[in-house]
C-alpha positions as CSV (number, residue, x, y, z in Angstrom):
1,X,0.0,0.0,0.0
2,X,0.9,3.9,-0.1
3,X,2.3,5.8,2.8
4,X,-0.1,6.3,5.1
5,X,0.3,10.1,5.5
6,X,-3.8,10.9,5.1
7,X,-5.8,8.4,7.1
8,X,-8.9,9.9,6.0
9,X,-8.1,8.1,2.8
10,X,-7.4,4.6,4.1
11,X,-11.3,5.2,6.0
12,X,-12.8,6.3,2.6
13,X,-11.3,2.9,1.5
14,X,-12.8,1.1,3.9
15,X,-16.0,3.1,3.4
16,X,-15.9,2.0,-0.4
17,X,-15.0,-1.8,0.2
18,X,-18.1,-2.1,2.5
19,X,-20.5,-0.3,0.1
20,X,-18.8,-2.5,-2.4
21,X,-19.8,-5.9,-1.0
22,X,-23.1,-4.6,0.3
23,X,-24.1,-4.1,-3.2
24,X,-23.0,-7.2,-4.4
25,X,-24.5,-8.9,-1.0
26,X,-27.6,-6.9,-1.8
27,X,-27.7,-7.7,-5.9
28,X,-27.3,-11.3,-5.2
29,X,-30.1,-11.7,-2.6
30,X,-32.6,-9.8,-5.1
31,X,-31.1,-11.8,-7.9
32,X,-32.3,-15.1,-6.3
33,X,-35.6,-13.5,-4.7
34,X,-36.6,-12.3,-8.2
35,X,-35.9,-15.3,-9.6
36,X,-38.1,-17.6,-6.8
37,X,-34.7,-19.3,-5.2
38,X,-35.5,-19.7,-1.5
39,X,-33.1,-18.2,0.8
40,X,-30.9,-21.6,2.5
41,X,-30.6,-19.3,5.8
């Protein structure tokens, strides 16, 4: 990684990789709901 001289960038990161698999957590789930896959949970 780059020097970490700004930590609000290594929290925007962090910020970004959370969204990131959120959406992808989120797009998944509605991807099966949509298409009538039941949930194994």
């Amino acid at each position: 990684m780059a020097t970490a001289t700004a930590p609000d960038s290594e929290i925007k990161i962090k910020v970004g990789k959370m969204i990131f698999y959120i959406t992808c957590a989120m797009g998944l789930w509605f991807f099966y709901w949509f298409n009538g896959i039941q949930c194994p949970c």
